[in-house]
N, C-alpha and C positions, 0 to 999 in steps of 0.2 A: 504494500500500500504506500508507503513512504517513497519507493522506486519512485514510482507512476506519477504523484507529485512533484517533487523533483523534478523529471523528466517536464510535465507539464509547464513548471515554472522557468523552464529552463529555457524551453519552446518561446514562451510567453517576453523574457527578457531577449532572446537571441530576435523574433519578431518586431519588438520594439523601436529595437536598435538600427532597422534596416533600411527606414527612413529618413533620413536628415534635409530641412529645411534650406532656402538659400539663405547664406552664402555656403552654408556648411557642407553642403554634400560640394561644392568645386572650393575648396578656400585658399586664400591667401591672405601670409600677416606680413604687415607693415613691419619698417625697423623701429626702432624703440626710441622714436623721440617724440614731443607733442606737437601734434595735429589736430587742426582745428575745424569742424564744418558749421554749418550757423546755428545750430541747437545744442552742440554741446564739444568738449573736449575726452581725448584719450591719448594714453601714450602707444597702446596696443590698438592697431586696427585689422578686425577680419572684412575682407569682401572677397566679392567675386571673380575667381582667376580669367586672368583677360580682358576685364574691365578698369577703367582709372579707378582712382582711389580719387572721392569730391576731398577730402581734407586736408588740410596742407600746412604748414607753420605759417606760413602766409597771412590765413586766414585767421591765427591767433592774436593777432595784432589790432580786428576787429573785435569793438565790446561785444557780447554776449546779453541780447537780452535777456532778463530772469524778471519770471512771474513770482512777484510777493501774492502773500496769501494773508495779507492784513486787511 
């Protein structure tokens, strides 16, 4: 009985997994400095391989709007 579960759950996580979203299922990561697009900053960027990357240190030099919640 414990087998058969096992086996089921194992099914259930190997299934899961076989799916990945874009950028994830083609990725590519940026080098490790910060870049900036107009919503927000990272020093880590994934997208998708063979496409630009929108963010740039460039664009870190423009403010960043940010919604206050007062």
């Amino acid at each position: 009985m414990s087998t058969r579960l096992f086996l089921i759950l194992v099914f259930f996580l190997v299934a899961s997994c076989s799916y990945m979203p874009e950028p994830l299922d083609n990725p590519q990561v940026s080098d490790l400095s910060k870049k900036c697009n107009e919503e927000t900053w990272s020093y880590i960027w994934i997208f998708k391989k063979g496409e630009d990357l929108t963010a740039s240190e460039k664009k870190c030099k423009i403010p960043i709007r940010r919604l206050d919640n007062d």
